[in-house]
C-alpha positions in Angstrom: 12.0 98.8 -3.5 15.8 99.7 -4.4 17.4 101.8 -1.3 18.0 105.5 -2.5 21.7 105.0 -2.7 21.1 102.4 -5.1 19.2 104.8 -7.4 22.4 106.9 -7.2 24.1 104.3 -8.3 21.7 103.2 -11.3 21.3 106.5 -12.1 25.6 106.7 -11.9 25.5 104.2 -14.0 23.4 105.4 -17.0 24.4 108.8 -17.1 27.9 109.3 -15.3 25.7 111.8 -12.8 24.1 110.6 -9.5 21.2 112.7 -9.2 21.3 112.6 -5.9 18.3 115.8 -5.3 15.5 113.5 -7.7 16.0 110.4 -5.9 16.3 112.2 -2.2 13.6 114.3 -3.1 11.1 111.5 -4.6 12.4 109.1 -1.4 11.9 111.7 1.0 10.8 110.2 4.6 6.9 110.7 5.1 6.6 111.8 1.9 6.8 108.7 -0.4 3.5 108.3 -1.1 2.6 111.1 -2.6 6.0 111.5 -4.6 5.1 108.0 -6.2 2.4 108.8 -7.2 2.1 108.1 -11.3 -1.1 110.8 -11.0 1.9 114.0 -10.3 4.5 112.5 -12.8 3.9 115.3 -14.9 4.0 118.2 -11.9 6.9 116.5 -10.2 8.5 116.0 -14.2 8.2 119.6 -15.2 10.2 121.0 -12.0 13.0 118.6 -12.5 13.2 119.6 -16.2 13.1 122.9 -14.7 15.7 122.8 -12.6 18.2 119.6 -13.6 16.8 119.4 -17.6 15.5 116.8 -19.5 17.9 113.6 -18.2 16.9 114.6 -14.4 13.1 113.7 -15.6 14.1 110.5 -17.2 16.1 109.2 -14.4 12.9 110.4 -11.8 10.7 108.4 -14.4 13.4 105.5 -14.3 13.4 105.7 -10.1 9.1 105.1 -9.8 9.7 102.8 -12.6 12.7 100.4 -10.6 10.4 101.1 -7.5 6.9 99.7 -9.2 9.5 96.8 -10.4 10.9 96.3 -7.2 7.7 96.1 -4.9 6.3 93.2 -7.6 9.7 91.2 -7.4 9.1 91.3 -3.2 5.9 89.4 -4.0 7.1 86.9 -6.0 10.0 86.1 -3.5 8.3 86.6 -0.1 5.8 83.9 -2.2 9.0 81.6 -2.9 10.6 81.9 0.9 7.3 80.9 2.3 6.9 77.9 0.3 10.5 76.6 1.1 9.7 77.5 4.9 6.4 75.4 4.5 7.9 72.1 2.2 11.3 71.9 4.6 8.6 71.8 7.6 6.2 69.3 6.0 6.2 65.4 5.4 3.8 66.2 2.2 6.6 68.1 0.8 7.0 66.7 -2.7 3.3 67.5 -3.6 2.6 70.6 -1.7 5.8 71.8 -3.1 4.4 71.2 -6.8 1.1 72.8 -5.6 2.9 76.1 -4.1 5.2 75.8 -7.3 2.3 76.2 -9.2 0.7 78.9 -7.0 3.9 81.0 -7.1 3.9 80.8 -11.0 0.6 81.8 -11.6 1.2 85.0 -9.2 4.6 85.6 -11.3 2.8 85.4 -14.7 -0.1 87.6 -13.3 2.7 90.1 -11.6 4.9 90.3 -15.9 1.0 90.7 -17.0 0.4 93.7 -14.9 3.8 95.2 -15.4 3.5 95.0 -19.3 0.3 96.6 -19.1 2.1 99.5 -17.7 5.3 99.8 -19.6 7.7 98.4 -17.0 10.3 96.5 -17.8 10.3 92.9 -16.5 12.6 91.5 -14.2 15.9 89.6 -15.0 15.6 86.2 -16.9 14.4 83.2 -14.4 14.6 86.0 -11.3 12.6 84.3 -9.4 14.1 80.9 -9.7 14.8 78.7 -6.9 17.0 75.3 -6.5 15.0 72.3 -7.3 15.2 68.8 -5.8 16.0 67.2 -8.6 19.3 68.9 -9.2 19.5 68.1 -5.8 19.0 64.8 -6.3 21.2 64.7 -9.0 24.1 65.8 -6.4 22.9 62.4 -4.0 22.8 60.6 -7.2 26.5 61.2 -8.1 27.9 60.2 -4.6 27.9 63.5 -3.1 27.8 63.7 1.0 24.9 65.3 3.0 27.3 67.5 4.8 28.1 69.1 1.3 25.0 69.1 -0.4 23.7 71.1 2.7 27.0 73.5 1.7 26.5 73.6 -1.7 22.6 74.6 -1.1 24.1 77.7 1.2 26.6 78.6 -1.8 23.6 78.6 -4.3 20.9 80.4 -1.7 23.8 83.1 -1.1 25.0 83.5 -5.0 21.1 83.8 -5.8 20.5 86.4 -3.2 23.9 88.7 -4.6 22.4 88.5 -7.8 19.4 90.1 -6.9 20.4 92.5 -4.4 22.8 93.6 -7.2 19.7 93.8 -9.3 22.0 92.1 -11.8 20.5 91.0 -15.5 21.6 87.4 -15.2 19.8 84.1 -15.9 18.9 83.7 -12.3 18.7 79.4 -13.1 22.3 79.3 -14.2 23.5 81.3 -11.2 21.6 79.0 -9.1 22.5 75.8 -10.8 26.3 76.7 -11.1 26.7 77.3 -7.9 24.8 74.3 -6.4 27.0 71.9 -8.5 30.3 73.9 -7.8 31.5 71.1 -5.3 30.1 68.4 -7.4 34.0 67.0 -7.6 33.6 65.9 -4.2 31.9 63.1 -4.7 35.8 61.8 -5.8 37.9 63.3 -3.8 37.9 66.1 -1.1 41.4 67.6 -2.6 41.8 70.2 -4.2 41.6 69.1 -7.8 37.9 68.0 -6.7 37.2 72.0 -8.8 38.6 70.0 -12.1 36.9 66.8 -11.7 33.4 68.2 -11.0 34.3 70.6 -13.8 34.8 67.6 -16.2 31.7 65.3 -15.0 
């Protein structure tokens, strides 16, 4: 789920105001349970309309809403960091990859089904994505060293995990694909106009 100081800053965001009393009070320590509860939206909504007005209730509606969001997208990645930990450990990687693949996107599809049902938003386009060995293999394919394939993996792993810390709305495949083939250039030249050759490969 989003830290609270990143509800200030959503909430900044829409509205110019951080709200800071909804999101400390719904986030209170010991108390989160029962303050996300959907069953007391309507006690909880009628004393911040009470003492903030109407936009303090749609921005504690749009906090349990980021939250419900954000516990669904931990799934879905915890899913995906376990099958890379379990494919870069096994000699059956190709085909229990495809199998975990398939497993992860089943669970994803099951996780946007439940979140429809209840009105929340889904997450940005492809945010679960994760670098495939084929693009990898394209990287081998056009001359490309080990030593900066293994950097260019880092580079897309760390661009990846900005995105979604930032809980940005990009397509999560082009982050990740522009970033693994940033250093494609070296497969020429280790100079500094590799950045313009790999641009026009």
């Amino acid at each position: 789920m989003p830290a609270t100081n990143v509800h200030f800053k959503t909430s900044t965001c829409r509205t110019g105001k951080e709200y800071r009393e909804v999101h400390e009070f719904v986030d209170a320590p010991g108390k989160k349970d029962e303050r996300h509860d959907i069953k007391k939206i309507h006690e909880f909504g009628e004393m911040f309309r009470k003492s903030h007005g109407d936009e303090a209730v749609r921005e504690y509606i749009k906090h349990i809403h980021d939250d419900v969001r954000g516990k669904f997208s931990h799934l879905i990645e915890d899913l995906d960091k376990v099958v890379k930990e379990i494919t870069d450990s096994s000699s059956d990687a190709p085909d229990l990859a495809r199998k975990l693949n398939h497993l992860v996107k089943d669970a994803d599809s099951k996780v946007k089904d439940i979140l429809a049902y209840f009105g929340v938003a889904a997450s940005p386009r492809n945010s679960h994505y994760t670098v495939k060995e084929e693009d990898v293999a394209l990287l081998r394919k056009a001359g490309v060293s080990g030593e900066d394939i293994d950097h260019s993996l880092k580079v897309a792993q760390k661009a990846l995990d900005i995105a979604r810390r930032t809980n940005a709305s990009a397509d999560m495949e082009f982050v990740g694909r522009a970033a693994l083939f940033h250093d494609l250039g070296k497969a020429q030249t280790h100079a500094i106009e590799h950045g313009r050759l790999g641009a026009e490969a």
